[in-house]
N, C-alpha and C positions, 0 to 999 in steps of 0.2 A: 365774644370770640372764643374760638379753641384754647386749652391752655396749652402751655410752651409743653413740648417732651420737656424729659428730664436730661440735666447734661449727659449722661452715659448713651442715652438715644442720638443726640444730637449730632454726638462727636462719630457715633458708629454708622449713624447715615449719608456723610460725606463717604463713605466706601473704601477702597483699597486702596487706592492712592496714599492717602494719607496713614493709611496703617502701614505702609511700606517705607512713605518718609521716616517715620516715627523710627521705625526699624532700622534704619540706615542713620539714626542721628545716635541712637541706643543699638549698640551689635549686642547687645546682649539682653535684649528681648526688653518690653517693656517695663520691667521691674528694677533694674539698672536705670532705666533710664529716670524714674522718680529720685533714687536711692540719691541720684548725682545731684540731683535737686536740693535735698536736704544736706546734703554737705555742704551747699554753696549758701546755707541758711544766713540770712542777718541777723541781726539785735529783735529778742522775741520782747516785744514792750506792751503791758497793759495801759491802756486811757480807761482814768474813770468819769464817767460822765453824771452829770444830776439830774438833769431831766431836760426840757427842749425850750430854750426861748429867753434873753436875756434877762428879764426882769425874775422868774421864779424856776430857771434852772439852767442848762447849758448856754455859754455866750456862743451861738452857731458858727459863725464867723472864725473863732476862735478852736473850735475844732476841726471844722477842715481845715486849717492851717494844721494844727498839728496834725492830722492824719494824710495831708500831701507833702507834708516835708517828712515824715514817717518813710513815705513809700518812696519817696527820692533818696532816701537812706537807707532803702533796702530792708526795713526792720517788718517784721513779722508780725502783726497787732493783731489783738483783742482787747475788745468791750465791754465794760463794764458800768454797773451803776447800783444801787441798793434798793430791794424789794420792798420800798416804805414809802408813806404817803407826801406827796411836797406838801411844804408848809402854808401852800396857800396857792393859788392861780392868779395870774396878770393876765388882764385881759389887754395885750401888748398894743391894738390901736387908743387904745385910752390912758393905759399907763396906770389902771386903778386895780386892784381886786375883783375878779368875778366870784362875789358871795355864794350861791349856790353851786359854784362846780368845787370838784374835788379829784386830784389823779394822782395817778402813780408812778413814783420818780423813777423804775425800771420802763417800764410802759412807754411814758412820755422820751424816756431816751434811746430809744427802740425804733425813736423817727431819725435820729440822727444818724443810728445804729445799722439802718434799714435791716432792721429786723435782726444782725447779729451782733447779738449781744448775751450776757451774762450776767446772772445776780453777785453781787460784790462781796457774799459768802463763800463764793469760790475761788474767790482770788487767789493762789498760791503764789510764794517765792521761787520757791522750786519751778515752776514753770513758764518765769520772765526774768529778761535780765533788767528791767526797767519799767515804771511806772508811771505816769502823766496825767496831769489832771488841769484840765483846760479851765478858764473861768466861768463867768456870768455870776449872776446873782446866787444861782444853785448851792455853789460852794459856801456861800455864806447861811442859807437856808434851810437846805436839804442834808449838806454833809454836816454842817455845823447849825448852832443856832448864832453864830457869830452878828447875823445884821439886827439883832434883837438885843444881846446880851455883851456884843463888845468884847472887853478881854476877859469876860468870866463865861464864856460862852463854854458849849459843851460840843465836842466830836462824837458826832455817830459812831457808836463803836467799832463798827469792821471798817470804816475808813482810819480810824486810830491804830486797828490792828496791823493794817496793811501798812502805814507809815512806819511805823515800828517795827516791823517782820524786815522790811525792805531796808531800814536803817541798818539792823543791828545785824543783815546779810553783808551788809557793805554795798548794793546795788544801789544806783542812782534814781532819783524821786524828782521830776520837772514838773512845776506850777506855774501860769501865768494867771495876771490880770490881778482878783481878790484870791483865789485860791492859796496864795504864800500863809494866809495867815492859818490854812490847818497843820501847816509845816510848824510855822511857830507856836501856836500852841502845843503841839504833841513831842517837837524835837526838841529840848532841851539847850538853845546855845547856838539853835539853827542861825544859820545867816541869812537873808533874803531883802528881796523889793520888791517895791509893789510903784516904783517911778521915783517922785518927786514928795518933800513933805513939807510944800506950802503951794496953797493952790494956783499962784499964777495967773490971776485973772482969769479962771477958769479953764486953763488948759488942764490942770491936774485938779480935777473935781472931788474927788476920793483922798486927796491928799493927809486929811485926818487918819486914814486906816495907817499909817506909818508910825504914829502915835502910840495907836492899841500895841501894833506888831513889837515895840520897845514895853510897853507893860506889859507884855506878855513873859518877857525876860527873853524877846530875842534880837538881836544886830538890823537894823533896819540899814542896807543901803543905797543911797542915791544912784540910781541912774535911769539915764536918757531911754525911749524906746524905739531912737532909731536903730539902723543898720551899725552903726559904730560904737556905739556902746548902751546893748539891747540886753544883754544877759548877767546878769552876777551868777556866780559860779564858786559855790561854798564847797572847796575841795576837801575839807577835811568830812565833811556828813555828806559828800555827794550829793548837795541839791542844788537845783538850777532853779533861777526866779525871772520872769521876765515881767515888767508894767501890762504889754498888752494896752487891752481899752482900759484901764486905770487914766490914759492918757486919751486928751481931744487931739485928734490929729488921724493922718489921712489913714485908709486903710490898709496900703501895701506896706507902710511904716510898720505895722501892727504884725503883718502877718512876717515881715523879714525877720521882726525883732523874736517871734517867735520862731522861725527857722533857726536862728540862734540857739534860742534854748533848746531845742531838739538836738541838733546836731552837738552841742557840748552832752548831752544826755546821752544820745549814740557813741561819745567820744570814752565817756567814761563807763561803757560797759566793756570795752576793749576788745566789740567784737567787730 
């Protein structure tokens, strides 16, 4: 098939009509009429993501959640992930390692991203009021070696940089699922949850990572991942934690509990 015009074609081929609405919503020509746009701007928040697929990088699931309770809140996002290799591929109908592949955690999160995205070298503070970092396996893999080395694990540097930059600006930093635990290694006294820390007859499967999250030397606290009590909310270092899939249980549960932590992340940039 033809490819698409480009939007500038597109919009100029509907004809006069529409240039005249345009005109009549903006009296002061099209350039006004942007200018009012960005005044009406939301919370500019970066998502960082790890790569695509629960087992060796983004929890999917877990990102569109964040990214439409995002847009229900008006915030302005950009994508992020780091130009380095996953630590390994799951071949997710099996649940095992595919030995012979090999990808790249920008790359791979670029399917999430569709295709906008950003290597996590460019992160600035200056240019978001807010950061977020959805789960899956990734966080423990890609940003950290956490699912290997536990609480001596080591953070990817520019995801340490960016925790850090974003701390010591006073801006708020939102993790759900495993992702809490790059908060607590890198933030000093951080407070967070990651659900429950005993497994519950397998409701709370992950239940040990609460464990690490206290040798780490940081506040592990209990909570639920439903709708009523979904988020901890560590006001003194602005971070927001929610279980997510840490927890067995249904999926709107998952995704409110994370509307949750957004919306207190949106709350504390105070825009």
């Amino acid at each position: 098939p033809a490819p698409l015009p480009p939007p500038s074609a597109m919009l100029t081929s509907r004809g006069p009509a529409l240039c005249t609405a345009l005109r009549r919503a903006a009296p002061g020509g099209l350039a006004s009429f942007h200018s009012s746009a960005q005044r009406c701007r939301g919370a500019r928040v970066a998502v960082v993501l790890s790569g695509c697929g629960v087992y060796d990088g983004t929890e999917i699931h877990e990102a569109s959640a964040v990214l439409v309770h995002l847009s229900r809140g008006g915030a302005e996002v950009q994508m992020y992930a780091p130009d380095v290799p996953q630590m390994h591929v799951i071949d997710h109908s099996k649940g095992q390692p595919a030995e012979a592949e090999s990808r790249n955690v920008l790359v791979e999160s670029a399917r999430i991203a569709r295709g906008k995205i950003t290597s996590l070298a460019k992160l600035t503070t200056a240019d978001h009021d807010a950061v977020i970092f959805p789960g899956g396996f990734g966080a423990a893999k890609n940003l950290s070696t956490f699912a290997v080395d536990g609480k001596d694990c080591k953070v990817n540097r520019e995801v340490e940089r960016v925790l850090k930059d974003f701390h010591k600006a006073g801006k708020p930093i939102g993790l759900c699922c495993i992702s809490p635990v790059l908060a607590a290694k890198v933030l000093s006294g951080a407070e967070v949850t990651v659900g429950h820390e005993e497994e519950e007859g397998g409701k709370w499967p992950y239940a040990g990572t609460a464990g690490a999250i206290k040798e780490l030397g940081a506040k592990h606290c209990v909570k639920e991942v439903t709708i009523s009590f979904p988020a901890h909310v560590d006001t003194k270092n602005k971070v927001v934690t929610t279980p997510a899939f840490m927890c067995e249980t249904a999926l709107h549960h998952i995704f409110d509990g994370i509307g949750a932590m957004v919306k207190n992340v949106l709350k504390l940039t105070g825009k």
